[in-house]
Structure formats: structure tokens, C-alpha cells
C-alpha positions as CSV (number, residue, x, y, z in Angstrom):
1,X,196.1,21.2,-179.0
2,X,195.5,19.5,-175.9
3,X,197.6,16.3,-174.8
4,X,196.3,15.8,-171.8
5,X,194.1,12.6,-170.9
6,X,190.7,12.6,-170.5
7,X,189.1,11.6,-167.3
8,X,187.8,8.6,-168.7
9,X,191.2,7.9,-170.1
10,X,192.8,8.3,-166.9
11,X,190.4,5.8,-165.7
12,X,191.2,3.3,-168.6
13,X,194.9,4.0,-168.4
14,X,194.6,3.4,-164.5
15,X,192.5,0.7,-164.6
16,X,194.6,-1.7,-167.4
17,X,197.7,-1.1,-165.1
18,X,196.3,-1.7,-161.7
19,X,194.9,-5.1,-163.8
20,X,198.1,-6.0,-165.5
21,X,200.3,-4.9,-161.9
22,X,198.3,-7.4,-160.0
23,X,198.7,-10.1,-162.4
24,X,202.5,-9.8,-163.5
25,X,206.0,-9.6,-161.8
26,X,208.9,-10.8,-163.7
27,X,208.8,-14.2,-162.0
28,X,204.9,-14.5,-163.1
29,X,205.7,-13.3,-166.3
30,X,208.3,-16.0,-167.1
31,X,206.1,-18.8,-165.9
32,X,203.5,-17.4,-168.0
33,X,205.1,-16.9,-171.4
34,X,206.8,-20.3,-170.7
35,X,203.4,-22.0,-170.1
36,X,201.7,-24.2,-173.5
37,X,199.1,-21.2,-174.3
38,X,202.3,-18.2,-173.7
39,X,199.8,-16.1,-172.4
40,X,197.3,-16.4,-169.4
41,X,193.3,-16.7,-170.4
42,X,192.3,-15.5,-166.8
43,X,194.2,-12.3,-168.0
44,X,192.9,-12.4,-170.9
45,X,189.5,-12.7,-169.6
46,X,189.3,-9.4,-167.2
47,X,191.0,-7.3,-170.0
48,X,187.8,-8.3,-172.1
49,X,185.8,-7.6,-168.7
50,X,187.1,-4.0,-168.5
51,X,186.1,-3.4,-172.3
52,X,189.9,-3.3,-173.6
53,X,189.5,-6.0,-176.0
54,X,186.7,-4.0,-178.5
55,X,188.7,-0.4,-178.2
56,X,187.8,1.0,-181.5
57,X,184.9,-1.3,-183.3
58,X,182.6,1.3,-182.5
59,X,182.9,4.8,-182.6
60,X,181.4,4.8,-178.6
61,X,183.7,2.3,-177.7
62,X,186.7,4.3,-177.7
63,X,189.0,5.2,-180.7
64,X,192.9,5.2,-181.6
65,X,194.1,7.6,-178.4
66,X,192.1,5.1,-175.9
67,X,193.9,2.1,-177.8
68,X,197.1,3.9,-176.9
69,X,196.5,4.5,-173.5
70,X,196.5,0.9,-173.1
71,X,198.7,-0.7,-175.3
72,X,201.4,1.6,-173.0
73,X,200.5,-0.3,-169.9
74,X,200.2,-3.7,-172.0
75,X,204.3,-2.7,-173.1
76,X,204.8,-1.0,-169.2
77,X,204.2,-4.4,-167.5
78,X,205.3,-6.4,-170.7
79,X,202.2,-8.4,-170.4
80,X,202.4,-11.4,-173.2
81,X,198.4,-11.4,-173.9
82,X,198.3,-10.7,-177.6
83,X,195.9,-7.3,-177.0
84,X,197.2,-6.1,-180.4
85,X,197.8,-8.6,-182.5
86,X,194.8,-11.0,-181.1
87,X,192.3,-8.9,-181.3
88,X,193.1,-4.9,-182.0
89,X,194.5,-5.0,-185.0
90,X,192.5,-7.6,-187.3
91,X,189.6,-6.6,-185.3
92,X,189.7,-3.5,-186.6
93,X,189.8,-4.2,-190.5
94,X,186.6,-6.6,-189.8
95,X,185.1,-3.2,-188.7
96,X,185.9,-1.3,-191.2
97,X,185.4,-4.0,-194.0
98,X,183.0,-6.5,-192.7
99,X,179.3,-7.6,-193.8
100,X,176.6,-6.9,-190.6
101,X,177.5,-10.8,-190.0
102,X,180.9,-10.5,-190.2
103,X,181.6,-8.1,-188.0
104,X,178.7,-9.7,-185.0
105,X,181.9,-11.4,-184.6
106,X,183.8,-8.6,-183.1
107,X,181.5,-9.3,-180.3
108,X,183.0,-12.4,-179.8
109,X,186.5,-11.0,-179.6
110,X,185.7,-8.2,-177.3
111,X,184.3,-10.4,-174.9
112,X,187.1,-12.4,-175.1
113,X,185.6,-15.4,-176.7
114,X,187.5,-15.8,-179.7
115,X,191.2,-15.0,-180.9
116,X,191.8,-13.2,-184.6
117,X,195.1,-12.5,-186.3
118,X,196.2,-10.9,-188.9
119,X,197.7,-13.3,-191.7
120,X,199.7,-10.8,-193.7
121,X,203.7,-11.0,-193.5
122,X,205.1,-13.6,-195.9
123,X,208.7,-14.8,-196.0
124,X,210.9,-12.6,-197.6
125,X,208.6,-9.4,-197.4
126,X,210.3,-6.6,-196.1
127,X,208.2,-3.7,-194.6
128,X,204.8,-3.9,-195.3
129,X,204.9,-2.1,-199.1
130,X,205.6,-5.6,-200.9
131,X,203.1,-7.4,-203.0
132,X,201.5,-10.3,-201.5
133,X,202.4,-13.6,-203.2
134,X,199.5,-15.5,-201.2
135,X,196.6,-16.7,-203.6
136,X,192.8,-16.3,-203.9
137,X,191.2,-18.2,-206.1
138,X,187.4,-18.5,-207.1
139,X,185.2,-21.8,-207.5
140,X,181.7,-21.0,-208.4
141,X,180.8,-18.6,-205.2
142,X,183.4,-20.7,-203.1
143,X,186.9,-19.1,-202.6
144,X,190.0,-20.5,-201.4
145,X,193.7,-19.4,-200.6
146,X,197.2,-20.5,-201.2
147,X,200.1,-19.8,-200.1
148,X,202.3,-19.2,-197.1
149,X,202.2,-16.0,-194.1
150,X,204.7,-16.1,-191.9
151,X,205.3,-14.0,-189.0
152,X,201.9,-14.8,-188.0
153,X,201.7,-13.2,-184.6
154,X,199.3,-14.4,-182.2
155,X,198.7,-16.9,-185.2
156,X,199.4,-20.1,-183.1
157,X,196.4,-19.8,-180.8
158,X,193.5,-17.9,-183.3
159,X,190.4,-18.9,-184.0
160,X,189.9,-16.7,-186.9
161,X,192.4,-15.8,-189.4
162,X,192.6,-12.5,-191.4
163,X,194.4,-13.5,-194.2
164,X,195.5,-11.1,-197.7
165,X,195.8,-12.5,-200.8
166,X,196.4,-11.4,-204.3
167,X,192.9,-11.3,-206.2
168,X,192.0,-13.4,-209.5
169,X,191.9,-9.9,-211.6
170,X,194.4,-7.8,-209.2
171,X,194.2,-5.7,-206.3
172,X,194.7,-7.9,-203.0
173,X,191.5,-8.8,-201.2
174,X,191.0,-9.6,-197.2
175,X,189.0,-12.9,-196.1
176,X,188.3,-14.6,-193.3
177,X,189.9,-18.0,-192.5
178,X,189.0,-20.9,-190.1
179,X,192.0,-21.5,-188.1
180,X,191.2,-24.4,-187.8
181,X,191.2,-25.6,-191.4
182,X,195.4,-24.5,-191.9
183,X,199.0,-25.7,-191.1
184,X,200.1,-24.0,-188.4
185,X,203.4,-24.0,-187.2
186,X,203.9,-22.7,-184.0
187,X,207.1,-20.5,-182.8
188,X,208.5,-18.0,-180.3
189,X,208.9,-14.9,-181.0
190,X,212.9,-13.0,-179.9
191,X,210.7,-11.3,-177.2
192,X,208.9,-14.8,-175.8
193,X,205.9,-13.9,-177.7
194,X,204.0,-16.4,-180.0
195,X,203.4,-16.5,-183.5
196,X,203.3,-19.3,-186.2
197,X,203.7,-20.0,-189.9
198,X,200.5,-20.3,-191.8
199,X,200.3,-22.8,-194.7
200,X,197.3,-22.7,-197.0
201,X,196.9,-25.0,-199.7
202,X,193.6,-24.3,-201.4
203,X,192.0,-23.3,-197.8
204,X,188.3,-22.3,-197.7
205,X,187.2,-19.2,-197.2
206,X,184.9,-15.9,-196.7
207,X,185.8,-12.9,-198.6
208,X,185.9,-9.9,-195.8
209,X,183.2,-7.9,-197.2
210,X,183.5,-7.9,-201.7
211,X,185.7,-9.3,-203.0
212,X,187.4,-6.5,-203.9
213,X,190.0,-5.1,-204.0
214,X,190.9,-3.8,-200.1
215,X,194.3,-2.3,-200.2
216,X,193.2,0.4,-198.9
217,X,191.4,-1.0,-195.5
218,X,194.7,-3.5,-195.4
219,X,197.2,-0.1,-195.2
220,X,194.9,1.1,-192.8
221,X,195.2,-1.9,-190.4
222,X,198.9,-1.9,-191.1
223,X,199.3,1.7,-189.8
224,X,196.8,1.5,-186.9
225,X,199.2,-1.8,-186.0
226,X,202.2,0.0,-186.6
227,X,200.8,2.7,-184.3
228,X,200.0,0.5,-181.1
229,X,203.3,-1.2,-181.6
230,X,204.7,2.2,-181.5
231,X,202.5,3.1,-177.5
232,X,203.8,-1.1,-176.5
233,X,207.1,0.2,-176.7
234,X,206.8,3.7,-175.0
235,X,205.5,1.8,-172.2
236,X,208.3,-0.3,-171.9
237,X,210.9,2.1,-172.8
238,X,209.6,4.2,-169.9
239,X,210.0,1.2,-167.7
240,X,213.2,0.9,-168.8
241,X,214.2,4.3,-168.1
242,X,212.3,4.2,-164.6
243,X,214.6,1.2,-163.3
244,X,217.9,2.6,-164.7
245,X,217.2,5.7,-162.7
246,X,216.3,3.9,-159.9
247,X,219.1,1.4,-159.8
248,X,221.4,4.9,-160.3
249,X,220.6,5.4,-157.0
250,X,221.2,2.7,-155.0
251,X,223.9,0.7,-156.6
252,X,226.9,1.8,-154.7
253,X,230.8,2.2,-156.0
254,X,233.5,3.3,-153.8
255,X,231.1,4.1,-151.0
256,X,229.1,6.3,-152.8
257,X,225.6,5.7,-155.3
258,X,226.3,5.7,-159.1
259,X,224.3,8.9,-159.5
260,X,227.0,10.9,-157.6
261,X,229.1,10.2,-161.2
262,X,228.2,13.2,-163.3
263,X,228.6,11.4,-166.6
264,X,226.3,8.7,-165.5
265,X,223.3,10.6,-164.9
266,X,224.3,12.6,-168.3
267,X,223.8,9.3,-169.9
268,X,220.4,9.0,-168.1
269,X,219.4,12.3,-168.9
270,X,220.4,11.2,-172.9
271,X,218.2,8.2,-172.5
272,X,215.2,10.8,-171.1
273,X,215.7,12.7,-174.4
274,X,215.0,9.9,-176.5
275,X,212.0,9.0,-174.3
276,X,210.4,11.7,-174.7
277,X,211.1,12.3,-179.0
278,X,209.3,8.3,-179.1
279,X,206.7,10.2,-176.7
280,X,205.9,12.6,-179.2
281,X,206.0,10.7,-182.4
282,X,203.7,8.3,-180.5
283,X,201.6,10.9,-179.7
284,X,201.4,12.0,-183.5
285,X,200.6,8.5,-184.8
286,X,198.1,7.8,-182.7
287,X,196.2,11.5,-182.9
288,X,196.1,11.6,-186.6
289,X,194.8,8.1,-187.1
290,X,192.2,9.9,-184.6
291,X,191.6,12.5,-187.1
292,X,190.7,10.1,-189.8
293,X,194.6,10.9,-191.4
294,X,195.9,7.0,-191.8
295,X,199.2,7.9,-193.6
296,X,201.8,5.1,-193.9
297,X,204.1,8.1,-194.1
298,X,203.2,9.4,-190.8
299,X,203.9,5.7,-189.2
300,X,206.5,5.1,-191.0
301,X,208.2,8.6,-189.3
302,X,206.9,7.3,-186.2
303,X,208.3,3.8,-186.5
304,X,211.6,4.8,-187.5
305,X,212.1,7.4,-184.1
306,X,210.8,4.0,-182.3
307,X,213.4,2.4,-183.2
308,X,215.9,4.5,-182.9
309,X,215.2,5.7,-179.3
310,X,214.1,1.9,-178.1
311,X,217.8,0.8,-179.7
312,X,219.5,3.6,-177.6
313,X,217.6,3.2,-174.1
314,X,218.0,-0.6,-174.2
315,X,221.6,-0.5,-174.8
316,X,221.8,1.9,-172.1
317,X,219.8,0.2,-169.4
318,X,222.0,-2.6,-169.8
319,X,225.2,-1.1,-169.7
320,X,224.2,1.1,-166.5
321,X,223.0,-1.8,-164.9
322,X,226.1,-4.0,-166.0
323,X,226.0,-7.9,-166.1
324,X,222.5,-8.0,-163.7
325,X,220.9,-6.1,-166.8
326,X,221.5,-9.6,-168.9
327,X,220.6,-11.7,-166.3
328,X,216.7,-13.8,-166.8
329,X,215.7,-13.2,-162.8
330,X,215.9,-9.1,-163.7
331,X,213.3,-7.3,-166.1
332,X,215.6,-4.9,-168.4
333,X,217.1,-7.5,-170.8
334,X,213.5,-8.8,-170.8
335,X,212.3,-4.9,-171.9
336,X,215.5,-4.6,-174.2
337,X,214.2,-7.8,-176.0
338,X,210.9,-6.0,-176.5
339,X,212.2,-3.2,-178.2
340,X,213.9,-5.2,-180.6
341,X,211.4,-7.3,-181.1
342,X,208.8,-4.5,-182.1
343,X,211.8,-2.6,-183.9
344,X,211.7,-5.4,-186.5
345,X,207.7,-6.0,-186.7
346,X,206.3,-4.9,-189.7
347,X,209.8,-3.5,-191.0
348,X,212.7,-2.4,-189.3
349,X,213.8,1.7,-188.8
350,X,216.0,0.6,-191.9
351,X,212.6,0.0,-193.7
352,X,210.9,2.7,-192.6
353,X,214.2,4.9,-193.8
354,X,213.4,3.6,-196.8
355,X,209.8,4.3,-196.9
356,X,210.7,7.9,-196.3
357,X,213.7,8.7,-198.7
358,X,211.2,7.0,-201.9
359,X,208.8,10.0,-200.4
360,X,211.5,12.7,-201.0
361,X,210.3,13.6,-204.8
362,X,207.4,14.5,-203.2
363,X,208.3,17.8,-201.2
364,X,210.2,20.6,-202.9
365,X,213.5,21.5,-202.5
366,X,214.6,24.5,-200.2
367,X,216.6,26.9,-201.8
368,X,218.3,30.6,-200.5
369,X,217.6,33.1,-202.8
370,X,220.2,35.7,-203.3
371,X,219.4,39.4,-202.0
């Protein structure tokens, strides 16, 4: 199997961080995710320019290994423009579920024109294997929602709301809202992201596709999601690693570099270890969802190595910097808060642990047979 890029993946991948380098440094950054919006619309704008924004609509527009590529910059350079969660992710379930009509309005999104997200966490859910408590109900050929969807990320700014909801005879169905036409109430996110609550009390709207049930297409989204958050934070976990390293060798104590200390760099080369198993779990996420194999199983493995590498090379990074790793001015607390941020989206590696062990009844057991 080959893992190398393609050349028009090199391109991409080179392109989206020579775009996101010019536009971000950790003073630019801060201004940024501190500004009304969070995230910059002249960024936001080239990204849609250079084709990122409609990765994966259309077979010729580049599929689940091109999304990768650049979700790793977008988590490299911790840039706050909601790639996934704006436009990626929900985008792609209007792909796969949408009318002709529905989905001319991934052209829209890819040019940067209008902002989706994906209405599907609800208080109290844990993981993403919980029913959904949010109503559809049917008037005549009108439909309309109740209920309540909260984290919505990139919720506080979207145009267009995918929203799930439990179906009048069962099943849960997907359906287009007008952002517009809800409650929305705004937050940060741990990592100085944005997201919002989402009221709906008997909201209009467009069933995504039938009305049918779409459990399947909603999984799907949830592990192509749970695979780009997966690439954001090898990006930033190889940042992380990158400026330990480098601060290893020019931090001096008693006259001499902190990589001269043997069981400092040990602890660097620990934190390269767990790089490189989120590296390859990545890499497997992403390349079966390629294949057409969209396994919540396979995420959730995935998810659960993501988590347990991004816990270990934050806490690192900050304890081999010492106090300038906690400090706002310097970007590793900033990539620590990252990786704890997307170790808790869409269920934490104690979730996905979970996921895994109700999957045990499933493979048999190995035994040693005698002789």
C-alpha cells in the first residue's frame, strides 16, 4: 500500500499551509479568534478560492485523503476558520443525501458563500451512539422541529443548519434548517473556537432528501467528522512536537542546551512515538473511508489513539517548556487546548473505549490448544 502523497496532494497540502502561514502567527491568531465573527472571512475566502471548501462533494473534487491533507495544516497552524465543521462535514451528508436542489447548494458553500453546520449533539448525549431526543413533526407536507442541539459548532455563524431529529414513525431523519429562523446562543469553545446552542420550537423545515429514515448517511457524516478531527489534531500535535524539540535546543541550564540532558530528549523521543501511532491511526481512518469502509468502529479505534497521544504530547510540551508553555504570548498551551478540545468532540477516548469493549462479543476468543 502506498502512503505516499500524490503530486497533486503535495500541491494541496503545500498550497493550504503556505495560505494559512501567511495569514496566522500566534499574535494574529489571538486577535482573530477574539474578533465578533472568531474567525477571519478574508481567510475564509481564499480557502474557498483554492477549492478547499468543496473537498469531497464530488468524486473529481477530491475525496477523504485530500480532506486530510488539509485539515493537518488547518490543526498545524491552528487556524480558527470552521473548515470542518462549517462546511466539510454537513456538506458532505447534503451530498450524499440531498435532492438535485438541495445539494446546488454545496456550491454555495464551496465558494465560500454560505456557512452549514451540523445540528446533532444534544445536552447530555455522550458519544455519538445515543438516540436523538430532538423532534420532527409533520403538518400536511410542512415539517417542523423541536427540541434542543447543543454543541453546535460553527453553529453561531451558519446560514444553514443540518439538524437530526427523531421521525414521527421512528428512525431519525436529517433536514435542513434556516439559521435564521432559531435561538441561537452563542459560546466559546475550551480551544477559542465558536459554537452555540440551538433551540427549536416547532422550527420550519426541509426534509434532507425523504423523509426517511437516514441513520445510516448521519453515522457516516459522524465518522468522516470524527476522521478530520482526527488529521486537525495530527497537525497540531506535530507542531507541538516540532517546538519542544526546538526549544530542547536552545533553552540553556547550567551553561549547556536542555538536549545535552539524556532523559530529556528520552522524553522527546516518547512524545515522537505517540506521534507517529496518531500518524497511523489517522492514516487508517482516513484511507478506509476512501475505500467506501465508513466503520464507527474503525473511528472510534482511531479516536481513542487520538486521544491518548494528543493527552501525552501536550502534557509534555508543557512541562519541557516549563511556565512559558502556559503563558497566552507562546503557541503550545494554545495547541495543548486543541487537543483537548478535539479529545472531547463527539465523545471522549473514554467513549470511544466504550464503543470498543460493547464490540468484544463480536470477535472470537483466542485460545492455546494443548499439543
Amino acid at each position: 500500500m502506498d502512503f505516499q502523497l500524490s503530486e497533486e496532494q503535495v500541491l494541496l497540502r503545500d498550497t493550504t499551509r503556505d495560505l494559512l502561514a501567511r495569514a496566522y502567527d500566534t499574535e494574529r491568531r489571538l486577535e482573530i479568534i477574539d474578533s465578533e465573527a472568531g474567525f477571519s472571512r478574508d481567510v475564509w475566502k481564499q480557502l474557498a478560492e483554492i477549492s478547499v471548501l468543496g473537498l469531497g462533494f464530488e468524486e473529481e473534487a477530491g475525496g477523504q485523503n485530500e480532506i486530510q491533507v488539509v485539515l493537518t495544516e488547518v490543526g498545524r497552524r491552528l487556524a480558527p476558520e470552521p473548515v470542518l465543521h462549517g462546511a466539510l462535514g454537513p456538506g458532505a451528508l447534503i451530498a450524499e443525501l440531498g435532492s438535485a436542489e438541495q445539494r446546488a447548494l454545496l456550491d454555495e458553500v464551496a465558494a465560500g458563500k454560505r456557512l452549514l453546520a451540523f445540528a446533532h449533539q444534544e445536552p447530555g448525549m455522550r458519544g455519538t451512539h445515543a438516540p436523538v431526543t430532538t423532534k420532527a413533526a409533520r403538518e400536511g407536507d410542512s415539517w417542523t422541529v423541536t427540541g434542543c442541539k447543543n454543541p453546535v459548532l460553527a453553529g453561531d455563524s451558519a446560514d444553514t443548519l443540518v439538524v437530526t431529529a427523531a421521525l414521527p414513525d421512528g428512525g431519525t431523519g436529517a433536514f435542513l434548517v434556516d439559521a435564521g429562523a432559531v435561538n441561537r446562543q452563542p459560546f466559546r469553545t475550551f480551544d477559542g473556537q465558536r459554537a452555540a446552542q440551538i433551540d427549536l420550537d416547532a422550527v420550519a423545515c426541509e426534509p434532507l432528501g425523504e423523509a426517511t429514515d437516514a441513520s445510516a448517511a448521519i453515522s457516516h457524516t459522524l465518522v468522516r467528522i470524527s476522521s478530520g478531527l482526527c488529521a486537525e489534531a495530527l497537525g497540531a500535535m506535530e507542531e507541538a512536537l516540532r517546538l519542544t524539540t526546538e526549544y530542547l535546543t536552545q533553552r540553556k541550564q547550567f551553561g549547556v542546551t536542555l538536549n545535552t540532558f539524556q532523559t530529556l530528549t528520552q522524553r522527546a523521543a516518547d512524545m515522537y512515538v505517540s506521534l507517529e501511532l496518531a500518524r497511523s491511526m489517522t492514516l487508517y481512518a482516513a484511507m478506509s473511508i476512501a475505500d467506501g469502509d465508513l466503520d464507527p468502529t474503525i473511528a472510534a479505534r482511531a479516536k481513542l489513539q487520538i486521544g491518548r497521544s494528543g493527552r501525552h504530547i501536550s502534557q509534555e510540551a508543557i512541562q519541557l517548556h516549563g511556565g512559558i508553555g502556559v503563558t497566552a504570548e507562546y503557541p503550545v498551551g494554545h495547541y495543548a487546548a486543541k487537543l483537548t478540545a478535539i479529545e472531547h468532540t463527539l465523545g471522549s477516548s473514554q467513549d470511544q473505549l466504550h464503543v470498543l469493549i460493547g464490540q468484544l462479543g463480536d470477535y472470537e476468543i483466542a485460545t492455546v490448544r494443548e499439543g
